[in-house]
N, C-alpha and C positions, 0 to 999 in steps of 0.2 A: 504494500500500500504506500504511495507517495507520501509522506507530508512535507510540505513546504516553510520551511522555519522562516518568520518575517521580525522585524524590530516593533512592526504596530502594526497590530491585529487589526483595528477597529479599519487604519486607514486601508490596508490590503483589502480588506472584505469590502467595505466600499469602492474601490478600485474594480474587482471582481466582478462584484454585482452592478458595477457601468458595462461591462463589457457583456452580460447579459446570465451571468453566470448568479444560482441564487445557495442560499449559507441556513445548513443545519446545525443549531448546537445543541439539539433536545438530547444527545447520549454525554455529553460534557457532565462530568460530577461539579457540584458546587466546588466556587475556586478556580476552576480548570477556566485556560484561556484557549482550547482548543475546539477546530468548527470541521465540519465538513462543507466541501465544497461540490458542489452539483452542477450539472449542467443538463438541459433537457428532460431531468428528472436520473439522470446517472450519475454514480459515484464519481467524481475525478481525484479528489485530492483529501488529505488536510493540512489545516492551515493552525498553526501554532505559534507561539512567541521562543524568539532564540534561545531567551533564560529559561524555557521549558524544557527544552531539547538538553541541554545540558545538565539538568538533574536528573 
């Protein structure tokens, strides 16, 4: 599974979601800054912050 480590979550997803692409975080635990990234109704991606990735 991909994920894509970003510095800011909020603005990536916004970025994303210009480009037509829409953002699930209904499986995120509380805390968690990671989303899934859809497209057409398909998995593509997720998306998480870099200080996540590295703990």
């Amino acid at each position: 599974m991909p994920c894509i480590s970003v510095e800011d979550t909020a603005r990536s997803l916004a970025f994303y979601k210009e480009l037509g692409f829409d953002v699930d975080s209904s499986t995120s635990r509380p805390g968690d800054d990671i989303h899934m990234l859809l497209y057409q109704g398909g998995f593509c991606a997720m998306i998480c912050r870099n200080e996540d990735l590295k703990q």
